[in-house]
N, C-alpha and C positions, 0 to 999 in steps of 0.2 A: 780343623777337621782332622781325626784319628789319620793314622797313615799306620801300611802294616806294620813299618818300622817300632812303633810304640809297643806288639805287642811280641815282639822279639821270642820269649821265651819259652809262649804257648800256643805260638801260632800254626795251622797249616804251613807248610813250603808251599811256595809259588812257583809256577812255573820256571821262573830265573835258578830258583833252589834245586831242583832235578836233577840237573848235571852230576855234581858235585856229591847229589847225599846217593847216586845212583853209583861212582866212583867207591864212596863210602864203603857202601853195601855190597857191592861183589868183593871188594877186597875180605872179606870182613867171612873167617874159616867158620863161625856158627851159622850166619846165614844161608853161605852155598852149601852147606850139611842140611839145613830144613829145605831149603827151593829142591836139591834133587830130592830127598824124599816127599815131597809135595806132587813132584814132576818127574816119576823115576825115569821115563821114558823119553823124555825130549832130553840131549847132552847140554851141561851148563851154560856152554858156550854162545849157543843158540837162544838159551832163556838171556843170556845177557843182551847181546845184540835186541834182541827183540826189545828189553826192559832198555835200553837207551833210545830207540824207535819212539818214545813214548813221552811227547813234549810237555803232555800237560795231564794232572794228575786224575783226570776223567779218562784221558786215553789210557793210564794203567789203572784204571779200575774196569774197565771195559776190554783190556787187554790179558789180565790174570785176572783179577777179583771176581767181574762178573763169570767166566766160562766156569772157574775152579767152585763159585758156590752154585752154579746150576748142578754140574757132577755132585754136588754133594746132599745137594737137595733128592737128587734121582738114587742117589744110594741109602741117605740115611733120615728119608722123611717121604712120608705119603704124600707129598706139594704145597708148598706155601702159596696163599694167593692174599690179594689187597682186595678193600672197600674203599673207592677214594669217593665215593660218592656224590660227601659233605662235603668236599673242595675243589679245586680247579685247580690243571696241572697244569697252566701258564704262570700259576703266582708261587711267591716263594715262601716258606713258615717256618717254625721250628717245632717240631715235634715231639711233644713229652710224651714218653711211655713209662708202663710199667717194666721192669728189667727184670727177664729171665734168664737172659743167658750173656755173659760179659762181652763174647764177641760179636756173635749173631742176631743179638737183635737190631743194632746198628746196620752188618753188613747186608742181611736180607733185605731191610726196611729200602739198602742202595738198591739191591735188586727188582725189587717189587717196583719203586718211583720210575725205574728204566723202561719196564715192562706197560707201565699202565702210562706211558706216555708224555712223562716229566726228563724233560732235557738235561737236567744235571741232578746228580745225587744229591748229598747230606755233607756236610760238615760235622763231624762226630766228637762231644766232648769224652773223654778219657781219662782217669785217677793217674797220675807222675803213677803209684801204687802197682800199676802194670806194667811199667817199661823195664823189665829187670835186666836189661841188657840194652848198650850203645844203639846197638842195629836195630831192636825194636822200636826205641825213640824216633830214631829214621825210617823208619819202615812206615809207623801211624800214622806220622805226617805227610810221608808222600802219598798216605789214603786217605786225604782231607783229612785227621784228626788235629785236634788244640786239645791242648793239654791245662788239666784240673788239677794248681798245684795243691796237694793238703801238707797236712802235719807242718803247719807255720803257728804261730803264737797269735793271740787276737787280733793286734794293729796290724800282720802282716795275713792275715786270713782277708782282713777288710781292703785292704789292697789289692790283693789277688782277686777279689771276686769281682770288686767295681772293675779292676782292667778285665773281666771275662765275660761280664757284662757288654763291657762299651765293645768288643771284639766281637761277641755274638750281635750286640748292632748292625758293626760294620759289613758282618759276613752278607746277612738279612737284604740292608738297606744300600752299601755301595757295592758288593761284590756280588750282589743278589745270588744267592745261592740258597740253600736250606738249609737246616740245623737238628740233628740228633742231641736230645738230652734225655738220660733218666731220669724220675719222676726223684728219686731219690739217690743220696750216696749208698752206693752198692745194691744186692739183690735182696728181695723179700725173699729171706729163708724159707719163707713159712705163706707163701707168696699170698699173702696179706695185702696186697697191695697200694700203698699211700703214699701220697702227695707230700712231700716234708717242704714246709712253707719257707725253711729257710730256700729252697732253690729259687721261688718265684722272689724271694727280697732279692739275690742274689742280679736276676734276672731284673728287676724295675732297677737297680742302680744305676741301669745305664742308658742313652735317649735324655730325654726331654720332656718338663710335662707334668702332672700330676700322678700315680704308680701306674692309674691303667693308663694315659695317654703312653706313658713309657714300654708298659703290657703290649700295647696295642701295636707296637711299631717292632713288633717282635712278629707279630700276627700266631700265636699261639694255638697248636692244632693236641688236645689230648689223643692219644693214640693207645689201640691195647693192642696187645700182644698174647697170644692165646694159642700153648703148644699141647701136643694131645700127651706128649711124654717129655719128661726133662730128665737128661739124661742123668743131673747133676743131682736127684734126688737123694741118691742116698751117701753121697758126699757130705749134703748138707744136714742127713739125718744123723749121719758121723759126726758133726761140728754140733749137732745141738748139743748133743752127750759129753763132746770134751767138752767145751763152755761151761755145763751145768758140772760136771765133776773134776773139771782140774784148773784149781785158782789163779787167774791172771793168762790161759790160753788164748794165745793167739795165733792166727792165718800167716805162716810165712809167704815170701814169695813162691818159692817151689809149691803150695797148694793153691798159690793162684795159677801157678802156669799148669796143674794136673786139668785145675775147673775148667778153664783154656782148653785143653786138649778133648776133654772129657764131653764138652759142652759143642764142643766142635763134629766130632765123631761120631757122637752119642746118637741111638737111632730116636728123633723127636716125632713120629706119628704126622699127623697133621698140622699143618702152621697156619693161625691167620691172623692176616694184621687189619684192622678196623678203625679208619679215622673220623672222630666226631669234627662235628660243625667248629670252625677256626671262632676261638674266644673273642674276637675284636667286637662284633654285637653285643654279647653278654658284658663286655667288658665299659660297654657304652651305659647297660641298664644298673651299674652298679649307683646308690645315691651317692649324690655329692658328700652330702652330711655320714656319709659310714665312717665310723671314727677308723683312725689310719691303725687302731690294735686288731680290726676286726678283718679290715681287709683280704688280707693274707691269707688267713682261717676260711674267708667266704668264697677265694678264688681256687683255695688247695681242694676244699668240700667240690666246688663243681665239677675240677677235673677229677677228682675219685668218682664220683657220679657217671661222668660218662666214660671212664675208662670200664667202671664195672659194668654199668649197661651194654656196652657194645663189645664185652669177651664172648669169644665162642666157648660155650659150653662143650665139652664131649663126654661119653658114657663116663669116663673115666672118675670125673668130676661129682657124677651123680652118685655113681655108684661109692666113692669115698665116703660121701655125706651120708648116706644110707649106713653103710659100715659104722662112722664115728656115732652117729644119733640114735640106732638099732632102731632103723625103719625101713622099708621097704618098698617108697610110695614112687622111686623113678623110674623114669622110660628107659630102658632098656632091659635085652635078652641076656637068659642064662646062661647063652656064651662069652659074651659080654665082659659079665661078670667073673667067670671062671679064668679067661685070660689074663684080667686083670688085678684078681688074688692071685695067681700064678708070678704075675710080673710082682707083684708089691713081696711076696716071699722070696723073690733074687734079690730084687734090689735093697731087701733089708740084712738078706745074708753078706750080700757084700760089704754092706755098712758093717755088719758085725767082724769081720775082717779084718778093717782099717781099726777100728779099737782093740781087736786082739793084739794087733800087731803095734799097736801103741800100749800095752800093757795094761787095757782096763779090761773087764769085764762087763761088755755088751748087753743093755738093757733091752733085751728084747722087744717087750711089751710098748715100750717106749719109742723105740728105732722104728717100729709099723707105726705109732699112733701120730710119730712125726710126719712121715711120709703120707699116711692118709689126708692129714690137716692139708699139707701144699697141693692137694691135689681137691679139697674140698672148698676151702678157700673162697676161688674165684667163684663157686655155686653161692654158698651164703651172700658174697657183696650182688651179686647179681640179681639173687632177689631181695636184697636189700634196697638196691636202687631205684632210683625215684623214676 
C-alpha cells in the first residue's frame, strides 16, 4: 500500500507538516510583505498566531482562504454559485474542469464544495511552473496543493505522472478527500475548451484494473466553469500577438505571477460552476472490445460534451458570436450590447499597451478578433453539444 512517504516531493503537507512550513513562512520577508497587504488592517503578529491556531490544513482554508475569497467574490464578481445536482456531497471525486483562471477556479470550486454542503474541500493539482518562489511552494501545499512536476525528459515525465496517478488514488480512495484537476496543461487561451487525453492516460496509470475500472476508482466528475468576464483577456490577446510575431516567445514567470494577480482582482461578472453526472456509469457502458487507441479519444469527447453542455451562457458570449459571424440572431438588449463593445475597446486598448511597450506594433483588428473568439467560444461548443 502507497504511504504518503512515497510521494515526498508533490505532495499536500499533512497535518504533522504545518508546524514547521508555518515557522517557514513567517520567517520568510516576501511573504509577510504580501499577508499585510492581503490583510492591511489586522497587525502581522496577530495573522501569525492566528495561522499557528490552525492544525490542520482545512482549518486554514476555513480560516484565511474561505473568508479572503468571500471578500473578494463581494468586490469583484456579481456571485459565484454551484450545481451539485448530479452528485452527492457525502462522496468523494476528482473534478476535471475547464481552466480559466490559474488560481480561482480551484479556490472558488473549495468555496462552493463548503457552501453546498461537502465537508472537505479539494486537493488541487498545480504546474512546479507556478511556484517562483520557496514560500509559495509552502504556501500551496499548506492549501492541500500536490504538485505537477513538467519540463522532465520522456522516462522521467512517465515517472512523474504514474507516481501522480497513484497519489491522486491515494488522496480519492484512503485520505478520501476530492481532487481538483484541469482538463488540460494550462488555459484555453482562446477558451476552446478540450479535454487533452494525455491527462485521462495520466490519470488510468494508477489503481487497478482495466483503464476504466482504474477511471472508475477515481469517480470522475466533468465540471465547467463559466465566468461572465476574464479578467485576463486581454493579457491573453497580448500573448496571441507576441507568439504569432516574435520567434521562439515565451511566458516568463513574472507574466505568470501578473496573470496571478490579474486573474485574481480582475472584476469577473458572474461565476458558475456546473457538475455533470460522475463518469463511473458511463465508464461501465464503455465495450469491452474498444480497442485501447480509442479509449481515451471516447472518454476525452464525453467530458467536452458535458463540460460544453452545462456552461452558462451570458450576453456576453452571444453577443461575441453575433459580432465574429455578422449576425444578429441573440437574446439580448441594446444595452447589453453597447456595454460590452465598450468593455471589449478597453480591454483591447490595454492589450495594445503591453505590445507598445514591448516594442511591437499592436494589431488592432487582430487584438478584438482574439478577444471576441474567447468570449464566443463557449457559445459555439455549446450548441455544438450533443
Amino acid at each position: 500500500m502507497a504511504t504518503q512517504n512515497n510521494f515526498e516531493p508533490i505532495r499536500a503537507f499533512s497535518p504533522e507538516d504545518l508546524p514547521a512550513a508555518y515557522e517557514r513562512l513567517t520567517s520568510d520577508v516576501q511573504f509577510r510583505n504580501v499577508v499585510t497587504k492581503v490583510f492591511p488592517q489586522v497587525p502581522f503578529e496577530m495573522l501569525e498566531a492566528k495561522l499557528k491556531q490552525c492544525k490542520t490544513n482545512l482549518d486554514f482554508q476555513l480560516a484565511f482562504c474561505y473568508p479572503f475569497l468571500k471578500d473578494l467574490l463581494a468586490k469583484a464578481s456579481k456571485g459565484c454559485d454551484i450545481d451539485i445536482s448530479n452528485i452527492d456531497n457525502t462522496r468523494r471525486y476528482t473534478f476535471v474542469s475547464n481552466h480559466r483562471d490559474i488560481v480561482l477556479d480551484s479556490a472558488l470550486l473549495d468555496v462552493m464544495l463548503i457552501d453546498a454542503g461537502f465537508k472537505t474541500t479539494c486537493e488541487i493539482a498545480i504546474g512546479d511552473n507556478l511556484l517562483a518562489a520557496p514560500w509559495i511552494k509552502d504556501l500551496v501545499r499548506v492549501n492541500k496543493s500536490f504538485i505537477v512536476l513538467r519540463s522532465a525528459g520522456i522516462r522521467e515525465m512517465l515517472v512523474n505522472s504514474k507516481r501522480m496517478a497513484e497519489y491522486m488514488n491515494l488522496v480519492i480512495n484512503e485520505k478520501h478527500d476530492n481532487i481538483w484537476i484541469a482538463q488540460r496543461e494550462g488555459r484555453a487561451k482562446d477558451s476552446n475548451d478540450r479535454t487533452q487525453e494525455s491527462i485521462i492516460k495520466m490519470m488510468a496509470m494508477g489503481g487497478e484494473g482495466s483503464v476504466a475500472e482504474r477511471l472508475k476508482q477515481l469517480h470522475i466528475v466533468p465540471l465547467a466553469i463559466s465566468y461572465e468576464y476574464d479578467p485576463c483577456d486581454f493579457l491573453k490577446a497580448a500573448e496571441f500577438q507576441l507568439k504569432r510575431d516574435v520567434e521562439g516567445w515565451k511566458k516568463t514567470k513574472q507574466d505568470d505571477v501578473l496573470s496571478m494577480q490579474t486573474g485574481i482582482m480582475g472584476y469577473k461578472g458572474h461565476i458558475h460552476y456546473h457538475c455533470a453526472p460522475c463518469l463511473d456509469h458511463f465508464l461501465d457502458t464503455l465495450p469491452a472490445d474498444l480497442p485501447k487507441g480509442d479509449i481515451f479519444r471516447v472518454i476525452a469527447d464525453k467530458m467536452d460534451n458535458d463540460i460544453h453542455a452545462n456552461y452558462q451562457l451570458y450576453a456576453n458570449n452571444i453577443i461575441a458570436l453575433d459580432m465574429l459571424e455578422d449576425t444578429a440572431g441573440g437574446d439580448y438588449t441594446k444595452e447589453e450590447k453597447t456595454t460590452f463593445v465598450n468593455y471589449l475597446e478597453q480591454q483591447a486598448k490595454k492589450a495594445e499597451d503591453i505590445l507598445t511597450k514591448a516594442g511591437l506594433t499592436p494589431d488592432k483588428a487582430y487584438l478584438r478578433e482574439r478577444i471576441l473568439t474567447m468570449y464566443a467560444n463557449p457559445a459555439r461548443n455549446k450548441a455544438a453539444a450533443k
